[in-house]
Backbone as CSV, one residue per row, in Angstrom:
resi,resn,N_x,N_y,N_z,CA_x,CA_y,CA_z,C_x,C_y,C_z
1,UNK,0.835,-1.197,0.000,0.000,0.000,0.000,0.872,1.250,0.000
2,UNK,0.371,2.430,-0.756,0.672,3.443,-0.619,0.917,4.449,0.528
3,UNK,2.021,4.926,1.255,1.712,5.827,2.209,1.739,7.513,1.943
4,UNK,0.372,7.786,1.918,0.184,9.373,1.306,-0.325,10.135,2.780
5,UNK,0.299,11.332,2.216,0.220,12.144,3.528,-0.225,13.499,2.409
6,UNK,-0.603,14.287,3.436,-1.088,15.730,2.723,-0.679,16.918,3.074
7,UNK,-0.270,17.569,1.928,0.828,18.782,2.189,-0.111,20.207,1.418
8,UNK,0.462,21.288,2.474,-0.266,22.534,2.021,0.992,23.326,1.575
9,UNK,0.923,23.700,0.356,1.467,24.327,-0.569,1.797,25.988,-0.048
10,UNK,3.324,25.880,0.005,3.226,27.469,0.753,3.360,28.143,-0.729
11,UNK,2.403,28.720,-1.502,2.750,29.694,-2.210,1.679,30.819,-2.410
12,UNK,1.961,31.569,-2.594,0.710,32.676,-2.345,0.179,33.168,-3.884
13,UNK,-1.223,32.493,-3.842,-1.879,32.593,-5.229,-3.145,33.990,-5.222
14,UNK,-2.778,35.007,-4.558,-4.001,35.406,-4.247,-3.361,36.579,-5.501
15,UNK,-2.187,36.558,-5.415,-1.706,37.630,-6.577,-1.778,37.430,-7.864
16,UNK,-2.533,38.383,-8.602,-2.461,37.861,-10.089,-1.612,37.404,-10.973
17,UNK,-1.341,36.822,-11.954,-0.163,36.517,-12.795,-0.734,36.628,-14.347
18,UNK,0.721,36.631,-14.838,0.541,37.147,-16.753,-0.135,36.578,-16.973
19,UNK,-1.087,36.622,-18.194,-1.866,35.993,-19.181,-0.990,34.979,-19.264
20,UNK,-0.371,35.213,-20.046,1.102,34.185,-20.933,2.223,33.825,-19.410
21,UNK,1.883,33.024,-18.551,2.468,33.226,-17.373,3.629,31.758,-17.227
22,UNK,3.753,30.989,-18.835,4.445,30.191,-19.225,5.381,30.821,-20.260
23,UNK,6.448,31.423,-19.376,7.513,32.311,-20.611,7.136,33.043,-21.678
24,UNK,6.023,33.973,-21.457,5.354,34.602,-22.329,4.868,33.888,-24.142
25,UNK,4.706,32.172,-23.254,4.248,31.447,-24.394,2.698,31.085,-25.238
26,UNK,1.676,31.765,-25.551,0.412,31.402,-25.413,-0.154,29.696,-25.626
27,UNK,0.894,29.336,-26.596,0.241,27.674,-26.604,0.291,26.998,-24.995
28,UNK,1.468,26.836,-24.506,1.755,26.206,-23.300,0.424,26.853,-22.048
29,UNK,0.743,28.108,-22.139,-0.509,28.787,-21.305,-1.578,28.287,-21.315
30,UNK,-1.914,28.110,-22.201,-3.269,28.078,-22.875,-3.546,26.531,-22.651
31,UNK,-2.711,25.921,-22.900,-3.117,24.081,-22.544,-2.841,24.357,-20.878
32,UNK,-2.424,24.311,-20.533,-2.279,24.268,-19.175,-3.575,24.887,-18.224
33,UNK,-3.840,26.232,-18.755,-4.801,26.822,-18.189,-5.993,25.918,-18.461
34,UNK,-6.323,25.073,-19.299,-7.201,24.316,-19.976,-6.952,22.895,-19.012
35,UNK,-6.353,22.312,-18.782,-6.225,21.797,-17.597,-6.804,21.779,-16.477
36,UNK,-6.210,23.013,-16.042,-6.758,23.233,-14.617,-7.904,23.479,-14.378
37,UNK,-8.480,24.339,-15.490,-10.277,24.705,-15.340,-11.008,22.891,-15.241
38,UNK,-10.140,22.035,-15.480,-10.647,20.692,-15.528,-11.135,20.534,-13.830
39,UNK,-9.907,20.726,-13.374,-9.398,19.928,-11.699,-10.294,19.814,-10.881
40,UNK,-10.589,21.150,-10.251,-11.698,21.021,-9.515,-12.717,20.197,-9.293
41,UNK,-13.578,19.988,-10.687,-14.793,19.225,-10.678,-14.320,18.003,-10.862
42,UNK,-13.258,17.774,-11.712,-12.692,16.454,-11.539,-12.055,15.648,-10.487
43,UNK,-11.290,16.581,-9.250,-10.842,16.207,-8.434,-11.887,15.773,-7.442
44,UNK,-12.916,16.605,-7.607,-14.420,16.131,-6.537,-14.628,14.710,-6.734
45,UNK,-14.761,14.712,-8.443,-15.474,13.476,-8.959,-14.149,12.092,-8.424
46,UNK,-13.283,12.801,-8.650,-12.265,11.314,-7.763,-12.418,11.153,-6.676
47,UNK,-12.541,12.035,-5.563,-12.692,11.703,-4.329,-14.211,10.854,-4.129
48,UNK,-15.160,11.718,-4.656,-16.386,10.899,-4.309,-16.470,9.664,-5.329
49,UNK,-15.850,9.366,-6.323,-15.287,7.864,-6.583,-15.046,6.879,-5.885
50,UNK,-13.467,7.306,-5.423,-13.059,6.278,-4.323,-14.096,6.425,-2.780
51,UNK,-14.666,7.587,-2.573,-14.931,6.908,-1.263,-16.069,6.556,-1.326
52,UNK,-16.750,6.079,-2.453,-17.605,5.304,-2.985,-17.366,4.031,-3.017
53,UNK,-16.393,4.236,-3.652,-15.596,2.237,-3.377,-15.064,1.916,-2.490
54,UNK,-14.641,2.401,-1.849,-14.138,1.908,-0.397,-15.528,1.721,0.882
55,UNK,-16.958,2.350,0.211,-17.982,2.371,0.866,-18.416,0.842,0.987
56,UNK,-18.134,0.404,-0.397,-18.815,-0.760,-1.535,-17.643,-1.798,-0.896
57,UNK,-16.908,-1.821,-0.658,-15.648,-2.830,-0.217,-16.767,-3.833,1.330
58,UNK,-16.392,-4.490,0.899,-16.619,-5.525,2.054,-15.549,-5.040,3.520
59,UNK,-16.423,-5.388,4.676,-15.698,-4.764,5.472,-14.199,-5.104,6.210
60,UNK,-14.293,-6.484,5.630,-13.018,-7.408,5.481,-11.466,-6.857,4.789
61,UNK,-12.068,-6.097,3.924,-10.571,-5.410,2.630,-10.975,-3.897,2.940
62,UNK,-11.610,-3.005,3.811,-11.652,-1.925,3.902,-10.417,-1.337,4.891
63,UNK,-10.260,-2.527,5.809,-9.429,-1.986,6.333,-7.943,-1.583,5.728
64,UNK,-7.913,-2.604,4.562,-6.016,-2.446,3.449,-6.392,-1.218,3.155
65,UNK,-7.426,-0.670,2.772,-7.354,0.762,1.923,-7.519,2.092,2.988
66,UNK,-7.956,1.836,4.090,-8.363,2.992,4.755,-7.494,4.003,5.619
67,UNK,-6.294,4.400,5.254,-5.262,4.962,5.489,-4.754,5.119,3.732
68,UNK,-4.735,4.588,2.941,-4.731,5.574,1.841,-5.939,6.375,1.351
69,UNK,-7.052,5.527,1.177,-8.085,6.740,0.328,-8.005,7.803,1.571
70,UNK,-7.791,7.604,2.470,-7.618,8.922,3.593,-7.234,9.868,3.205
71,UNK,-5.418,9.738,2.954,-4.577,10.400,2.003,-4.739,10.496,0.472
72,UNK,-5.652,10.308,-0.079,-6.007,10.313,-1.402,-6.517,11.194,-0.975
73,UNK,-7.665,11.177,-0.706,-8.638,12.551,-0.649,-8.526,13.329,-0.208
74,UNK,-7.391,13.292,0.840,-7.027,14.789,1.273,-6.392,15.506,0.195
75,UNK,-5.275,14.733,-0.492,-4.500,15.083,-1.419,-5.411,16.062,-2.566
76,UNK,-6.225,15.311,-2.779,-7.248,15.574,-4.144,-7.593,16.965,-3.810
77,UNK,-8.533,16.859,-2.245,-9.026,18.097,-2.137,-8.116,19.453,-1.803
78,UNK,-6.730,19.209,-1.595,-5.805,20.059,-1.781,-5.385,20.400,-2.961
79,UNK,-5.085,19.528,-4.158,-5.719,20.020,-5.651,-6.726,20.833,-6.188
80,UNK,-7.821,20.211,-5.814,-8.662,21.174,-5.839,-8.905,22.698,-5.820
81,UNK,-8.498,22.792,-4.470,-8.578,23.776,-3.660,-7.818,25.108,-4.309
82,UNK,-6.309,24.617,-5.065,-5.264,24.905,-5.315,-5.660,25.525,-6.958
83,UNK,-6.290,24.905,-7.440,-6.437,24.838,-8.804,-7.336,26.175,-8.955
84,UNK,-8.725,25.662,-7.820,-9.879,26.952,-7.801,-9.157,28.385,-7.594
85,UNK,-8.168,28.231,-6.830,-7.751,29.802,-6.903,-6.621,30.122,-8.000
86,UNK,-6.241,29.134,-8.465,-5.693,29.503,-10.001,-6.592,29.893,-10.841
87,UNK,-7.694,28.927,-11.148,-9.357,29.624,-11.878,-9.332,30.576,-11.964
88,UNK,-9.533,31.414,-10.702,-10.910,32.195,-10.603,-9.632,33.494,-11.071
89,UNK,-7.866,33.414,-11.470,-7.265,34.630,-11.879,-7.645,34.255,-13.249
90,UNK,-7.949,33.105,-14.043,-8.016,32.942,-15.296,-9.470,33.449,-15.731
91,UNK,-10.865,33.343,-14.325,-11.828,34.250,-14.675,-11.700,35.618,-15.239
92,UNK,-10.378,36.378,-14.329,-10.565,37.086,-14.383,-10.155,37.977,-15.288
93,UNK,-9.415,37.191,-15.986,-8.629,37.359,-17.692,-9.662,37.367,-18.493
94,UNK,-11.102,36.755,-18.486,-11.741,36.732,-19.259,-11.875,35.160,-20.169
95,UNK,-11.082,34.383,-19.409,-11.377,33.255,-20.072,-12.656,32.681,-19.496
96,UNK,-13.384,31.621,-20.443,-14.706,30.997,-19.599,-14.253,29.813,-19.951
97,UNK,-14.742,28.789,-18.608,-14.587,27.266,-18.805,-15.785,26.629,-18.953
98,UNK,-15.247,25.848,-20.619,-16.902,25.675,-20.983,-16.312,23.971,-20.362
99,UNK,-15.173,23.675,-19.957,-14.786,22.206,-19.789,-15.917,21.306,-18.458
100,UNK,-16.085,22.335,-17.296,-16.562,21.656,-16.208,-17.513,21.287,-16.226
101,UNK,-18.926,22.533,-16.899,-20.396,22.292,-17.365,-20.510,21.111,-18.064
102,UNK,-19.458,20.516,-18.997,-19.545,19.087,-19.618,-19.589,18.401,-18.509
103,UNK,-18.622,18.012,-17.834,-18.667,17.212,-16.827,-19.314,16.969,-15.872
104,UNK,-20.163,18.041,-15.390,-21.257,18.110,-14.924,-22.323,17.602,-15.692
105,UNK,-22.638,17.442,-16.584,-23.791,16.764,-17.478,-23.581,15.600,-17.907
106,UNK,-22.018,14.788,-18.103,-21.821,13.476,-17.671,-22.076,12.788,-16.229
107,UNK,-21.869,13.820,-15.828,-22.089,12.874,-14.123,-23.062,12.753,-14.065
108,UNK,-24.326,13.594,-14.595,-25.265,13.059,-14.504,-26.080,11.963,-15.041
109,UNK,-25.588,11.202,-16.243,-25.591,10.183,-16.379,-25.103,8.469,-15.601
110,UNK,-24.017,9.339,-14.566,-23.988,8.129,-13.759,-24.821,7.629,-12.719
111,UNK,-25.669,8.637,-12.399,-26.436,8.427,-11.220,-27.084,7.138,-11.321
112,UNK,-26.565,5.845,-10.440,-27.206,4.695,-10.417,-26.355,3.980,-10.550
113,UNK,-25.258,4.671,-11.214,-24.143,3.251,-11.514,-22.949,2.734,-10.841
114,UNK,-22.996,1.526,-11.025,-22.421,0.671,-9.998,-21.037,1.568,-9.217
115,UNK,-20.326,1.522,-8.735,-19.291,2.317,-7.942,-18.297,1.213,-8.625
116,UNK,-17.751,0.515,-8.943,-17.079,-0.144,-9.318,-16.455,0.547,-10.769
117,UNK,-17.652,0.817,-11.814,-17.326,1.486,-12.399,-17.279,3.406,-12.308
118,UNK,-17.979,3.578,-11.615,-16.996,5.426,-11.335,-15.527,4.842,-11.166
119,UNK,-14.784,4.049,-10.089,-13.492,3.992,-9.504,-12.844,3.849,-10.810
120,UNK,-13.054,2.310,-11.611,-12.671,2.582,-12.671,-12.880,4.052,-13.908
121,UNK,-13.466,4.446,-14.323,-13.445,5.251,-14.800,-12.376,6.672,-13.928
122,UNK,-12.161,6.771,-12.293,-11.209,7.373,-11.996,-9.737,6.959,-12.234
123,UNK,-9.874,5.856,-12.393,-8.702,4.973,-12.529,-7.971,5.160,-14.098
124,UNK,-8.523,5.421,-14.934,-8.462,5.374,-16.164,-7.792,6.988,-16.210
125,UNK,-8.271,7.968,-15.399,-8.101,9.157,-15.463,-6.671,9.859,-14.736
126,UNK,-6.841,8.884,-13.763,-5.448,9.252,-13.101,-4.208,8.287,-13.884
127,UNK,-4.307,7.636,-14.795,-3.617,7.259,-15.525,-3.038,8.258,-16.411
128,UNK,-3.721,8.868,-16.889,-3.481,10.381,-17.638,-3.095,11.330,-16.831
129,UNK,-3.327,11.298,-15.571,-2.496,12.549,-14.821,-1.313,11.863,-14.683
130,UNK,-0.662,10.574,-14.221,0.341,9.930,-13.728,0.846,10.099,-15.100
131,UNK,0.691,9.694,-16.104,1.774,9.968,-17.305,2.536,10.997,-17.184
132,UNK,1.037,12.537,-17.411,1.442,13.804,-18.074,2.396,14.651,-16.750
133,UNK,1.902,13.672,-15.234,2.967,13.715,-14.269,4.439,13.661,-14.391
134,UNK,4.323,12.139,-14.839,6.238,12.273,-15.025,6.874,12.669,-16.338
135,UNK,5.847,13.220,-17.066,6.282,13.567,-18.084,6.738,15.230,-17.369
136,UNK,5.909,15.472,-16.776,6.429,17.116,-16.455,7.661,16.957,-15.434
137,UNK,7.274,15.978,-14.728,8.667,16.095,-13.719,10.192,15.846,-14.277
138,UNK,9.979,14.758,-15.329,10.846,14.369,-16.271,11.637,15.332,-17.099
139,UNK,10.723,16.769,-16.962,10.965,17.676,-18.483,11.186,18.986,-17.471
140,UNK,11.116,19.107,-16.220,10.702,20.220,-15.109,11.203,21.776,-15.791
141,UNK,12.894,21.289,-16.540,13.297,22.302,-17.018,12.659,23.309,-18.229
142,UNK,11.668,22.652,-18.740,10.721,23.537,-19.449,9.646,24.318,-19.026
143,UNK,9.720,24.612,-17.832,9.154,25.228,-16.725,9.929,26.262,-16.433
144,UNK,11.381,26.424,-16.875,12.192,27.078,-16.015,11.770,29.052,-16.122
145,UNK,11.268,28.911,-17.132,10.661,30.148,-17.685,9.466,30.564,-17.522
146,UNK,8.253,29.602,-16.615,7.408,29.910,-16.034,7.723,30.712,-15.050
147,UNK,6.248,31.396,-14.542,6.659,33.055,-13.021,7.277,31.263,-11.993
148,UNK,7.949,31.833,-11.300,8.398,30.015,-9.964,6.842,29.976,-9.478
149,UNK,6.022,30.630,-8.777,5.273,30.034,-8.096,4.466,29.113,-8.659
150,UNK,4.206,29.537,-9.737,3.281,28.610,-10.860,4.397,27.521,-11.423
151,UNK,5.162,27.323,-11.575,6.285,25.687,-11.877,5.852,25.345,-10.908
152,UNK,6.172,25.615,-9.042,6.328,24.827,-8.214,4.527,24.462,-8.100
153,UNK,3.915,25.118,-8.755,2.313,24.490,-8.512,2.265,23.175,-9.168
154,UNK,2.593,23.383,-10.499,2.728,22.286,-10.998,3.508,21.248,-11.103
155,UNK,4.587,21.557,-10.397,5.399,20.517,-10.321,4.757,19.482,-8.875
156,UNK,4.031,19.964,-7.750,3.908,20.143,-6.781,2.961,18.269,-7.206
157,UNK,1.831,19.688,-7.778,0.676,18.554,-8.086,1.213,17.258,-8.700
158,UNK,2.377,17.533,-9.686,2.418,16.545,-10.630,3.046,15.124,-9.358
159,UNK,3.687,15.732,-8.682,4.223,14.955,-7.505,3.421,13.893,-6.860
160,UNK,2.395,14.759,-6.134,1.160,14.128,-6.193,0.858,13.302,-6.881
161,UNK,0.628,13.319,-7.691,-0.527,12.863,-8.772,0.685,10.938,-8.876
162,UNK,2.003,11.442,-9.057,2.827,10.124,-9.708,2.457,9.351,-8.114
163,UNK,2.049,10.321,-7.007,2.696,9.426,-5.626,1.346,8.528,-5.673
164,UNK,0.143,9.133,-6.085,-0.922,8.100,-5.082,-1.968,7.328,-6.935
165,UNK,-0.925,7.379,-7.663,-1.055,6.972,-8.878,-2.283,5.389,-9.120
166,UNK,-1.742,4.848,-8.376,-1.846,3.588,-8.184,-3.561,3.157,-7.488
167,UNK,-3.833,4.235,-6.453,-4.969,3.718,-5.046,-6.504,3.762,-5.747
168,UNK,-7.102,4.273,-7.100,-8.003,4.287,-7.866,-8.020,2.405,-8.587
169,UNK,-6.883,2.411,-9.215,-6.240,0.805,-9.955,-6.825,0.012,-9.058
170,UNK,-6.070,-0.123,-8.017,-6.417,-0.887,-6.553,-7.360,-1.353,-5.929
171,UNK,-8.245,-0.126,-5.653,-9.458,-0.180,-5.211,-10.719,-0.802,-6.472
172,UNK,-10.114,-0.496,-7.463,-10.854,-1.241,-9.014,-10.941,-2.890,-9.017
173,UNK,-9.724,-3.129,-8.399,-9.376,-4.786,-8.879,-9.918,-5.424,-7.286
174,UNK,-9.930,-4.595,-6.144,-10.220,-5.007,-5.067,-11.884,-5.066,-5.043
175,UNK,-12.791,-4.160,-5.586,-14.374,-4.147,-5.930,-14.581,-5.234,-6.683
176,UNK,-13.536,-6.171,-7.524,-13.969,-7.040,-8.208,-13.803,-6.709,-10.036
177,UNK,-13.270,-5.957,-10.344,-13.231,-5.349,-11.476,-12.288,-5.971,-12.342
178,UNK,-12.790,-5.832,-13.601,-12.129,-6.591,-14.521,-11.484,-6.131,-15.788
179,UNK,-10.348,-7.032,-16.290,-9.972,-6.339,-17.219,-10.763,-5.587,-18.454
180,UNK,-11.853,-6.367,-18.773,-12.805,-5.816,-20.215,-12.675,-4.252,-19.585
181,UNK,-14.091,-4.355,-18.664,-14.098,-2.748,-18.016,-13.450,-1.580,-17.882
182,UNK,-12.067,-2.228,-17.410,-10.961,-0.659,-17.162,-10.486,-0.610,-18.620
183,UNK,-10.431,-1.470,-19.806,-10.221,-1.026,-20.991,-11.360,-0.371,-21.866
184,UNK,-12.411,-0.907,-21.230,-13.608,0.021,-22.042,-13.775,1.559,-21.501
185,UNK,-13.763,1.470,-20.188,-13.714,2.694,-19.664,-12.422,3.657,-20.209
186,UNK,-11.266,2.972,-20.178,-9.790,4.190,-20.740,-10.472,4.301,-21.946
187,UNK,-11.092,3.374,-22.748,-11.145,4.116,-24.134,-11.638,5.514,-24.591
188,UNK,-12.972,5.173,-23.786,-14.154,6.316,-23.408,-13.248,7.275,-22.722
189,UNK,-12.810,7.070,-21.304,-11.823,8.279,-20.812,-10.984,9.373,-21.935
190,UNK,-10.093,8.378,-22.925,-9.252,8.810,-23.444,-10.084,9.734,-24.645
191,UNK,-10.622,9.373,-25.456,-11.793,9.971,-26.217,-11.930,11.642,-25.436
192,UNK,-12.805,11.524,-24.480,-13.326,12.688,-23.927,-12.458,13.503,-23.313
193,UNK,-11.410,12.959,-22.740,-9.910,13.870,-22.405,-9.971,14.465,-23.320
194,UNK,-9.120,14.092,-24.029,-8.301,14.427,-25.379,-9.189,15.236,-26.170
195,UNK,-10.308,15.521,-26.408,-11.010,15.790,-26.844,-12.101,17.459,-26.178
196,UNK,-11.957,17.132,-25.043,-12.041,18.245,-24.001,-10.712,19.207,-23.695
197,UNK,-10.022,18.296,-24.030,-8.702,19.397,-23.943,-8.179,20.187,-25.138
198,UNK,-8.453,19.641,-26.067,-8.583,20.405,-27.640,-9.512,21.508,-27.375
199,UNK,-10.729,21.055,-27.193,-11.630,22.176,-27.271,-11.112,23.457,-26.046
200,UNK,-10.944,23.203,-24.938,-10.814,24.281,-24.185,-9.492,24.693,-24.582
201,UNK,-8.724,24.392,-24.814,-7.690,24.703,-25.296,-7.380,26.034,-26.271
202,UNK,-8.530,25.174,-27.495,-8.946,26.352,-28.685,-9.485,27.441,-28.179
203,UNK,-10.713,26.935,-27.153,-11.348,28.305,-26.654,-10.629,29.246,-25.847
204,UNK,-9.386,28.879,-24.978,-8.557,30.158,-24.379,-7.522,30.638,-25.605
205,UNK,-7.029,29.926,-26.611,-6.553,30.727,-27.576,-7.709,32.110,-28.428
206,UNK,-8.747,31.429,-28.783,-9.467,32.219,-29.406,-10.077,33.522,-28.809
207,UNK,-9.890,33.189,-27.012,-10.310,34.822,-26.732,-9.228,35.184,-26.252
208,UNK,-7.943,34.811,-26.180,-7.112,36.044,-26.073,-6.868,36.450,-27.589
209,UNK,-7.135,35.747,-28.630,-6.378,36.361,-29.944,-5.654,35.841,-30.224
210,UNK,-5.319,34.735,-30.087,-4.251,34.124,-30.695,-4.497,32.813,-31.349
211,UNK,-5.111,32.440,-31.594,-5.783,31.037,-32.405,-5.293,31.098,-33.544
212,UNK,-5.250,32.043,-34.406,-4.430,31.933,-35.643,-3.321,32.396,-35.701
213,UNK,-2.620,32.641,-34.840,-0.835,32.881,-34.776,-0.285,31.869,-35.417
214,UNK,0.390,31.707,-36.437,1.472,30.935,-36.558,2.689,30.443,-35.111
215,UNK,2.987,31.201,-34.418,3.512,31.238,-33.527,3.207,30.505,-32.753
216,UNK,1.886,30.575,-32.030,0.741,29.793,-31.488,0.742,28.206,-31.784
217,UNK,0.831,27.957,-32.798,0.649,26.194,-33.394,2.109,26.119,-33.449
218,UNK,2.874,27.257,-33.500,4.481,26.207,-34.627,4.779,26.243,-32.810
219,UNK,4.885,26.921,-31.792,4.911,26.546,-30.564,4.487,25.307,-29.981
220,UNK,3.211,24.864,-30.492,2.475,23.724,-29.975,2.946,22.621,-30.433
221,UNK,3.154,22.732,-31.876,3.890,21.384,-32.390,5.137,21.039,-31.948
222,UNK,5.712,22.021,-31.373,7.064,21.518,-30.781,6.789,20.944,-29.411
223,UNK,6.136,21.942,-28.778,5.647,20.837,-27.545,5.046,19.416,-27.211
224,UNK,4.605,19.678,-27.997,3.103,18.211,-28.306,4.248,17.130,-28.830
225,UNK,4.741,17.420,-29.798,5.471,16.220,-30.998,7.037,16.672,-31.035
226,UNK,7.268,17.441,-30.665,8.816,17.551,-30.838,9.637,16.458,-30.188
227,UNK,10.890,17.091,-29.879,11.901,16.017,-29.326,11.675,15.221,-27.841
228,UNK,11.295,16.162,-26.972,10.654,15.565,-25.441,9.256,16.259,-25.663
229,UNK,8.514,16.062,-26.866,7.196,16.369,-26.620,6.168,15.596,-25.643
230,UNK,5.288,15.811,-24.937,4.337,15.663,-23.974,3.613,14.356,-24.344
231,UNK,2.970,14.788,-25.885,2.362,13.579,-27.007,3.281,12.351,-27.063
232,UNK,4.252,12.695,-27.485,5.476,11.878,-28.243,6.058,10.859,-26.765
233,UNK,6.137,11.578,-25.873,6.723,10.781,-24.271,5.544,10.461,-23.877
234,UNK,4.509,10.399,-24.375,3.201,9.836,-23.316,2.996,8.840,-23.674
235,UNK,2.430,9.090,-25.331,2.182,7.539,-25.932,2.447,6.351,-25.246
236,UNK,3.662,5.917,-25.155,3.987,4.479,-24.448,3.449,4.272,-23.218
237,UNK,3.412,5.142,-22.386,2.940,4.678,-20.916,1.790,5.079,-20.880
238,UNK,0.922,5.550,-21.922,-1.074,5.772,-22.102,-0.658,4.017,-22.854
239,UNK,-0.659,3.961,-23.528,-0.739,1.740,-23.918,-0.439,0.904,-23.611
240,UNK,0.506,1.731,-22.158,0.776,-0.170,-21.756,-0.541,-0.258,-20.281
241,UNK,-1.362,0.970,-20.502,-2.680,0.321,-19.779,-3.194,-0.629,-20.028
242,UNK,-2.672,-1.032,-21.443,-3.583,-2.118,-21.843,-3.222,-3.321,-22.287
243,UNK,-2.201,-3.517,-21.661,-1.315,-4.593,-21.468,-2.065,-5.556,-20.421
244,UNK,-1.850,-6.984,-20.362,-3.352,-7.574,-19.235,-2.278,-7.777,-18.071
245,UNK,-0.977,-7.368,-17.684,-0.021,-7.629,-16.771,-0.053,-6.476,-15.965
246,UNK,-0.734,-5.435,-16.321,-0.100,-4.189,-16.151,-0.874,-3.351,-14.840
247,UNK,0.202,-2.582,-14.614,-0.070,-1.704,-12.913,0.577,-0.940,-12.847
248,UNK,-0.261,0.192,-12.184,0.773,1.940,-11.886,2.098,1.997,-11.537
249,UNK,2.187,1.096,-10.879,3.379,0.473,-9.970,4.563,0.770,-11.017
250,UNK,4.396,0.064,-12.277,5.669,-0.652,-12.942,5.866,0.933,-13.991
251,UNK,5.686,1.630,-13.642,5.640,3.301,-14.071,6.355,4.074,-13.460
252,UNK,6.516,3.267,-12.099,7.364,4.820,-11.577,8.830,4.970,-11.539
253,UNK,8.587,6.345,-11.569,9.826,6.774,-12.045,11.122,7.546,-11.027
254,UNK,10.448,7.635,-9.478,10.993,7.849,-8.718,11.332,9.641,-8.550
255,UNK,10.889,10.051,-9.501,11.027,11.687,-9.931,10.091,12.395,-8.603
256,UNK,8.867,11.795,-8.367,7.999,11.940,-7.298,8.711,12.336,-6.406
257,UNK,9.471,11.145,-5.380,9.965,10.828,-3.952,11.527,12.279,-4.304
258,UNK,11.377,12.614,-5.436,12.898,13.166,-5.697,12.325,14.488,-5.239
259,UNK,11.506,15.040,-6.065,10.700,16.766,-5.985,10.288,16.500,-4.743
260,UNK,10.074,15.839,-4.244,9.230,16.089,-2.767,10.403,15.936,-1.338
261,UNK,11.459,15.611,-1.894,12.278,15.372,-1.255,13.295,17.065,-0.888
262,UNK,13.480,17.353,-2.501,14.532,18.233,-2.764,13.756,19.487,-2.405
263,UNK,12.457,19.837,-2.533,11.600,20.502,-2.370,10.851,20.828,-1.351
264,UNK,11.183,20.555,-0.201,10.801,20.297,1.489,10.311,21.622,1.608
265,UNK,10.850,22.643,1.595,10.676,23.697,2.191,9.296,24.264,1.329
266,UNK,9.041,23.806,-0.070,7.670,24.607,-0.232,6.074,24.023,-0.030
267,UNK,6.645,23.240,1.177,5.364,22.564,1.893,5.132,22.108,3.012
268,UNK,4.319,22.384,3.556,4.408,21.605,4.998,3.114,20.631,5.159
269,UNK,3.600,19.609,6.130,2.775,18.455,6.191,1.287,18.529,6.679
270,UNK,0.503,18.101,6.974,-0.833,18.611,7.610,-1.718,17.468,7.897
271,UNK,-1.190,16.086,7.728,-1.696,14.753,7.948,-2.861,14.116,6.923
272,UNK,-3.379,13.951,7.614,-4.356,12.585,6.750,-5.850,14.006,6.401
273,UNK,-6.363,13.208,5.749,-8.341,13.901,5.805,-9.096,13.236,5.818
């Protein structure tokens, strides 16, 4: 089992930051900011996932999990938390997030359904954060030109995200869950990601003005597909989900235990939730 603990982020977000607050880059901005307008509602939807399945657990195997989803959900809702006050400076730029209102109108299609599959379907999702995780921790130095407080946000989270990678997977195969499922579900996941992130993406380019920059795309293609592109380093570890051997586990990259290590001072501990 995982041992997750929950840390409050000393950085002070109450101050505004650039539009372009990724090296005065709009593509990078702009996906990123597209991101985060995700978190919030998504980070809810993980927590009330797992502690859905850990509800659903027989009371026999509740006890293996109940000191991590602890630390899961604290974690999450410190994401959360973290993200909303990144938002509400990107409200105030004038961007709108049309990303969450979707997600809100999917969830409402789950109402009724089994908890086995929400976990999976979280499971599928934090697979995509755990990639685009060590892909950032992996790459940190392309950050170096972000304002610091905003790198160490994201580096922070991404930390997170590689440490408790695994406790969604877990709790999937422990409800009884099976391989068909968590591959039908990533498919669907991956679809509506990818696909939600294009769109919001486009939409914070298009109201600052920059959607048709050349600059704008020949930026993106280097990020996305270039040499340590995001796309290009993800691929492999988004398919070997679907490998029938396969677990968060055999992913890590140790970059996690490293940033959180080297990085002590921009957090302090605050226990379980």
């Amino acid at each position: 089992m995982t041992d997750l603990v929950v840390r409050r982020l000393l950085i002070d977000l109450e101050k505004p930051f650039d539009r372009h607050w990724w090296g005065g880059d709009a593509f990078r901005s702009a996906l990123f900011n597209a991101l985060s307008m995700s978190f919030p509602v998504g980070e809810q939807f993980f927590i009330d996932s797992v502690r859905m399945g850990y509800k659903a657990l027989p009371e026999d195997k509740q006890e293996r999990f109940r000191t991590e989803v602890q630390g899961f959900v604290g974690q999450e809702a410190t994401h959360r938390r973290i993200h909303g006050l990144f938002n509400a400076h990107l409200d105030q730029q004038g961007l709108v997030n049309n990303w969450a209102p979707r997600v809100h109108k999917r969830l409402k299609l789950l109402q009724g359904v089994a908890p086995v599959h929400w976990v999976a379907i979280t499971a599928a999702n934090e697979h995509f954060t755990a990639i685009l995780a060590d892909w950032l921790l992996r790459n940190h130095d392309l950050l170096d030109d972000a304002e610091p407080r905003l790198k160490t946000m994201w580096l922070w989270h991404a930390a997170e995200e590689s440490e408790h990678k695994s406790t969604a997977f877990d709790l999937f195969h422990a409800l009884g869950g099976d391989r068909k499922w968590r591959l039908i579900w990533m498919r669907h996941v991956t679809m509506i990601f990818l696909g939600d992130a294009i769109r919001q993406t486009v939409s914070n380019l298009r109201r600052e003005g920059m959607l048709w920059k050349w600059s704008t795309w020949k930026s993106g293609a280097r990020f996305l597909f270039g040499k340590r592109g995001m796309v290009r380093e993800s691929f492999k570890p988004w398919r070997a989900y679907f490998r029938k051997d396969f677990h968060p586990s055999q992913q890590e990259s140790g970059l996690s235990a490293r940033w959180l290590t080297e990085n002590r001072m921009m957090y302090t501990l605050v226990g379980g939730a």
